[in-house]
C-alpha positions, 0 to 999 in steps of 0.5 A: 566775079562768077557769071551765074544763070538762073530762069529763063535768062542769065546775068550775061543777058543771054537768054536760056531755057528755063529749067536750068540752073548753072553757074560757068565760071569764074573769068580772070576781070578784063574778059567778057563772056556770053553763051554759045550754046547748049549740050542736053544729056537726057533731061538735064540741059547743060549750057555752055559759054566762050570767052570773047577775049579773041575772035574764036578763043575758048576759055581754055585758052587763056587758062593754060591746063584743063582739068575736070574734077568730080565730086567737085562740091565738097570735101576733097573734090572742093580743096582739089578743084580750088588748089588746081584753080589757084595753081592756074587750072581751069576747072570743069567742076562736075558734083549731083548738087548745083547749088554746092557747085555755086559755092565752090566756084564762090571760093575761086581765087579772082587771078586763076583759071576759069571754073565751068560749073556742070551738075551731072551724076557720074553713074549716068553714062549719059550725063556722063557723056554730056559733061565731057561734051560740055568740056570739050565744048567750052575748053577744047582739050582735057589734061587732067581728070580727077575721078574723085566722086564717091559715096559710102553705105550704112556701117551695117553688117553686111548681111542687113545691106540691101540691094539698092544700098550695095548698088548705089556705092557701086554706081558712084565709086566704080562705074562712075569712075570708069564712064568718067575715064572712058570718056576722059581716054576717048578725049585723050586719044582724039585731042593733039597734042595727044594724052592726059593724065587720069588720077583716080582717088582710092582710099586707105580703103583700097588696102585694108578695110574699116568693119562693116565697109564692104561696099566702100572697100570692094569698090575701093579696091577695084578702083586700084585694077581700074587704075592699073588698067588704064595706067597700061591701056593709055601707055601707048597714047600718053595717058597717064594714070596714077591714084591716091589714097587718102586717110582721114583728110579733115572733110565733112564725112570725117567730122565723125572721127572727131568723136570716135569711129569703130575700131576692128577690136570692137573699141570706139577712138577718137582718129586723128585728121589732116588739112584737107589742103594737104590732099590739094597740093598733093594732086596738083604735083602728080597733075603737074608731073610731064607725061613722061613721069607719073605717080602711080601710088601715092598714100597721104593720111593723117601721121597718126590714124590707125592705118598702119597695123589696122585689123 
């Protein structure tokens, strides 16, 4: 069962500092584990622990594979992070929402790997800095990321956005995804054996928009250069880096298209969607490809949306 520290002291008797909130992992029964430590970025303290399996062992490894998933307390980032875990992954589970973090690791599958639970808002670059610190703390190496985290803007003409509405969906859906990699590539590049694999989510956005997207579809589309950047920076390093685009994977943001969405005709239809587990398994087999092989793009989406002839 998940070990989870609330308060000042933490259900494996050792003691924290008051202020946080964390839930590390699910352990695989038979391991025992206490925290060793603590990581602070800005002013959001993160613990981390190790497994006394062995003198010295990490959690990592007696997990196989390291991934670190954001937006890792719902939708996508929850059916990824929990297909990885069951796949036998551990799993650094980053999100702004501790409590939805809790919940993922709560679904965790008792025989996978081990799920770390750290809040962190990945438009920070110093949480973002802490997070990866936590990983390769707890871990010692990072074989995948998912760059998953995202949000969008109201559906508004886009001379109504403000400023802050344009510069939020920035934040989150591009330079979150580039401070993440950043890190993920300084890790890649430090760590032997040498290498990983980044896999970024785009969209069906990343190639034709929705009407009144302009945020969510600018940043979209600039996660794909980011992708091909990275793709042919971390070539000589052996990092991988591929991108899936998704269309309308049955998840909390599209419960909407279930009673209709805006068509570019100015029409309102009900769209189509897909087991979002689908998404699941279609990240781990581009994580589970050997380095010398990659998925660069890949488009799952519902048989049936109007993707195909959009606009």
């Amino acid at each position: 069962m998940p070990w989870i520290c609330k308060g000042s002291r933490c259900s494996t008797g050792a003691p924290g500092p008051g202020s946080h909130r964390f839930l590390p992992a699910l352990v695989p029964s038979g391991r025992t584990g206490t925290l060793s430590g603590a990581i602070s970025g800005g002013s959001r303290h993160v613990n981390v622990f190790q497994i006394n399996q062995h003198a010295g062992a990490t959690i990592g490894a007696m997990s196989g594979r390291i991934a670190l998933v954001t937006g890792a307390g719902s939708g996508i980032g929850r059916a990824v992070s929990l297909a990885m875990q069951s796949a036998g992954y551990s799993v650094v589970l980053a999100g702004r929402r501790g409590e939805e973090l809790e919940r993922t690791v709560s679904m965790a599958t008792p025989a996978g790997g081990a799920m770390l639970a750290v809040p962190a808002d990945v438009g920070d670059p110093v949480q973002v800095k802490a997070l990866f610190a936590t990983a390769k703390t707890a871990f010692g190496r990072l074989d995948v990321l998912f760059n998953n985290a995202g949000r969008g803007a109201p559906a508004i003409p886009m001379e109504d956005l403000t400023f802050e509405q344009w510069s939020e969906v920035v934040a989150v859906n591009l330079t979150g995804a580039f401070l993440c990699a950043q890190e993920a590539v300084r890790m890649m590049k430090e760590q032997r054996p040498q290498g990983g694999r980044i896999i970024n989510n785009g969209s069906i956005s990343a190639h034709v928009p929705r009407p009144n997207s302009a945020p969510y579809t600018a940043t979209k589309h600039a996660v794909t250069g980011l992708t091909r950047s990275i793709s042919l920076d971390g070539r000589n390093f052996n990092i991988a880096c591929g991108q899936i685009d998704i269309g309308n994977a049955a998840t909390e943001m599209t419960e909407r298209m279930s009673s209709g969405v805006p068509q570019a005709n100015g029409s309102i239809l009900v769209e189509p969607r897909m087991d979002v587990r689908h998404v699941g398994e279609a990240v781990l087999y581009m994580a589970n490809l050997p380095l010398d092989a990659n998925v660069e793009f890949m488009t799952v989406m519902a048989t049936a949306m109007p993707f195909i002839g959009r606009g």
